[in-house]
N, C-alpha and C positions, 0 to 999 in steps of 0.2 A: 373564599370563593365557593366551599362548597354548601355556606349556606346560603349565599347570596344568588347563584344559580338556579335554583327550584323557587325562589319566588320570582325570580323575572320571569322561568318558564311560564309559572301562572300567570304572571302578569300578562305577558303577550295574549295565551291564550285568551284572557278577559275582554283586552283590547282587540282582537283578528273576531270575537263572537260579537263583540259592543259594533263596531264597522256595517258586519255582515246585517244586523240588525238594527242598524239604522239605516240602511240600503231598502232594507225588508217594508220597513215601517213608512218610510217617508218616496215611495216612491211611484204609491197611488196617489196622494197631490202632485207628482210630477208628470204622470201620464194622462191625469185630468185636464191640465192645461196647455198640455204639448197639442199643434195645430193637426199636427201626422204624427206618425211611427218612428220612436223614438230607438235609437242604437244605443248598446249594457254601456256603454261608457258616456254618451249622453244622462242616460238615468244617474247611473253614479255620480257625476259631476254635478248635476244640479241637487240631489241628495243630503253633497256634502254640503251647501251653500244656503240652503233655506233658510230666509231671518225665524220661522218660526215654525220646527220641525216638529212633528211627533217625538222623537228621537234625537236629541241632537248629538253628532257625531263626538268624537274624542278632542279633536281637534279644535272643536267650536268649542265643549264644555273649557277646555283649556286656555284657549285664546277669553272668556270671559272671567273664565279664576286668575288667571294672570291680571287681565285688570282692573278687576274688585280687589286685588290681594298689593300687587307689586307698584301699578299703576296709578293708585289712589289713596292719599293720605290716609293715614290709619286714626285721623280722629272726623275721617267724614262718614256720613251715615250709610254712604255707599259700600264703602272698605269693608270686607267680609273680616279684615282681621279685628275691626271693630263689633264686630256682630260676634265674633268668635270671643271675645274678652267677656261678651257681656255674659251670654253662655258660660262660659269658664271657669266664673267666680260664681252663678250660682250652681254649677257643676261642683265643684268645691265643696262648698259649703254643707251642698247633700252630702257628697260623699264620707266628709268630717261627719255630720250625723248622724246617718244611717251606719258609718262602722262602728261610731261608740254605742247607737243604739242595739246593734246586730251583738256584738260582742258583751254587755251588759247582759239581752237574753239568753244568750248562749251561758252563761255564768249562771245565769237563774235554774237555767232549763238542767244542766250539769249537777247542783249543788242541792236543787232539791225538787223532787218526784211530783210533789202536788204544782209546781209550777209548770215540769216537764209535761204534764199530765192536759194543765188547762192551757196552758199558752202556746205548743207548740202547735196541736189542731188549729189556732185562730192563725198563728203565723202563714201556716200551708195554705188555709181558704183567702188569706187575703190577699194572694197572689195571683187568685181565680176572678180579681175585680177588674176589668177595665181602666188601666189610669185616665183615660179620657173621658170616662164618666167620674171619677172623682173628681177632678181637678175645678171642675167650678163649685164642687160644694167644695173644697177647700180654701176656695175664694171668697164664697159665701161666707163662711164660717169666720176667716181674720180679717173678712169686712165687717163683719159684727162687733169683733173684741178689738176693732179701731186698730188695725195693720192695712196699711197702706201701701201702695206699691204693690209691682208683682215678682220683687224678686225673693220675697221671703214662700209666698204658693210655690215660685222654681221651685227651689229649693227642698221644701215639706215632699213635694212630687219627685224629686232627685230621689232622698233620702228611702221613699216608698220605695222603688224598684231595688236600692243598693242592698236596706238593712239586710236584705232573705238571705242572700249567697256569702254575706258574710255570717249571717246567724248557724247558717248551713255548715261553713266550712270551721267553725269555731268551735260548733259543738262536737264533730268529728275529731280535730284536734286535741280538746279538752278529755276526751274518753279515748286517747289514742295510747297512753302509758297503759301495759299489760298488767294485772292484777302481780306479780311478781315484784317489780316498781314499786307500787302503792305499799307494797307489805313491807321492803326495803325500807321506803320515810316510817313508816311505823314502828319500824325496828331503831330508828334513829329518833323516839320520839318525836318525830317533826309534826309542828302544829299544821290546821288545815289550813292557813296562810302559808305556811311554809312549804307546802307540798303544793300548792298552789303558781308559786314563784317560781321554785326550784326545778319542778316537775311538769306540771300540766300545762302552764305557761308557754316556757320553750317548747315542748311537745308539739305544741299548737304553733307553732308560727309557720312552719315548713306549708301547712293548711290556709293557716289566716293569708301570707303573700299571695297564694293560688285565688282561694273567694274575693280577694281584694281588686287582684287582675279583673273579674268578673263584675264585680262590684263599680270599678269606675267606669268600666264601658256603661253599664246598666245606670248609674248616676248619670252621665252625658245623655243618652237616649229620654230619659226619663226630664229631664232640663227641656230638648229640644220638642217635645211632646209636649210641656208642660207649657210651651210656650205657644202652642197652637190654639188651645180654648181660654187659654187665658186673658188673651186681648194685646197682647205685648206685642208693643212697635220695632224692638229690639231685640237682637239674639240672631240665630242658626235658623229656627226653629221660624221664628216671622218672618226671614229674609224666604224661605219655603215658601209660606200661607202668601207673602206679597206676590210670589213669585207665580203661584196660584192662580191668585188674583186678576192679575193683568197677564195673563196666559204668557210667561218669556219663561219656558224651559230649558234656557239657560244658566236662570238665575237660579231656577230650582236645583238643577245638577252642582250647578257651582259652588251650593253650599253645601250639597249631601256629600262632595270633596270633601272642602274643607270641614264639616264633620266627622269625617272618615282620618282625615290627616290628624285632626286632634285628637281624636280618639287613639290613633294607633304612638301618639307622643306621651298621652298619658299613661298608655300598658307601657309603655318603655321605662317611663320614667319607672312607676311601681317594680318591673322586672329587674334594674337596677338596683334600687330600694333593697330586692329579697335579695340579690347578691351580695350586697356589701353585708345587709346581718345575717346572712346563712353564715358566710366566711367567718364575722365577728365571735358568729355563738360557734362556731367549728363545724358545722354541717357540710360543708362544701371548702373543698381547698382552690 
């Protein structure tokens, strides 16, 4: 209960600002078309009801995630959970390679100076790029070498935002055993594999679970982006641009939800993940 208490606080208060501000928002279209002078609970009520608010209240975004979500088969194109798979997997897929890519440099960048030296400045600047302007030349580019489809672009664009926070938290990791350590495996002639495994490895995980929390959020976001200039009919990310499109800010809410809900499944799961191998390696009882 007493963790569970401080996020409903916030919750509410999210919810009592989200109300007050869609009162705020949507209640100069109600006073434009009102014939007279309109009484606070007149405004309010029509506020809360508008087919197509500025703002749509809590209650609307909910009554249309319920049924895009609960409402509607999950293999129609409407069904957000269908939208949400399609995202999902290439959420995934980034996130698989931007960790083994992130943690690969992180090895590089650890083990030896001239790499730490030229790769990591490239690492920091390419986080300064815009993934919205990459993303169609990365389209460009696996239209050229005959890749079709756009869920492997997802994906390359997943992978861009995830590899950094783990490259980040990997090298921290890796350089976390004290010079004391190090002299210890040497004292044990342990090869640099073996101080590797034995040492720097585990050292690093307590890190790697943390970059990786970061890591998937930043893979999802990077999916749902990625699916905006890329032309995709499918995903989180188009059910937004459709939603855009034909102005129903409902639909738009209703899926920045259900991106928020998958998102906070997927840090769950990972948070999981760090507890059972904390406990495994003996980190945490």
């Amino acid at each position: 209960m007493r963790n569970v208490l401080p996020v409903l606080t916030v919750l509410l208060v999210i919810v009592g600002i989200w109300y007050a501000a869609a009162i705020w928002m949507n209640s100069a279209w109600t006073i434009d078309r009102a014939d007279g002078p309109l009484t606070f609970s007149e405004i309010v009520s029509d506020t809360m009801s508008q087919d197509r608010p500025r703002l749509p209240a809590p209650h609307q975004v909910w009554a249309e995630f319920q049924k895009t979500v609960f409402d509607t088969k999950v293999t129609s194109k409407r069904s957000l959970v269908f939208h949400g798979w399609i995202t999902l997997s290439s959420t995934l897929a980034g996130f698989a390679l931007g960790t083994v890519t992130g943690i690969l440099m992180a090895v590089g960048i650890v083990y030896s100076r001239p790499v730490s030296m030229s790769l990591m400045p490239w690492a920091i600047i390419s986080q300064t790029i815009p993934i919205v302007a990459l993303a169609p030349m990365i389209i460009v580019v696996l239209a050229s070498l005959g890749v079709d489809g756009r869920a492997v672009p997802k994906a390359i664009i997943s992978a861009y935002l995830c590899y950094f926070p783990v490259l980040v938290g990997m090298v921290k990791g890796l350089k976390s055993p004290d010079a004391m350590q190090l002299d210890l495996m040497k004292t044990w002639s342990a090869t640099g594999w073996q101080s590797f495994w034995r040492l720097r490895f585990p050292s690093s995980v307590p890190y790697l679970f943390t970059s990786l929390k970061v890591g998937i959020a930043a893979a999802l976001v990077g999916t749902i982006v990625g699916e905006l200039p890329t032309g995709a009919v499918r995903g989180l990310g188009a059910r937004i641009l459709i939603g855009d499109q034909f102005g129903n800010p409902m639909m738009i809410w209703s899926a920045l939800i259900a991106a928020a809900v998958l998102a906070g499944v997927l840090v769950t799961v990972v948070s999981v993940m760090q507890t059972v191998a904390m406990k495994r390696m003996g980190f945490a009882r």
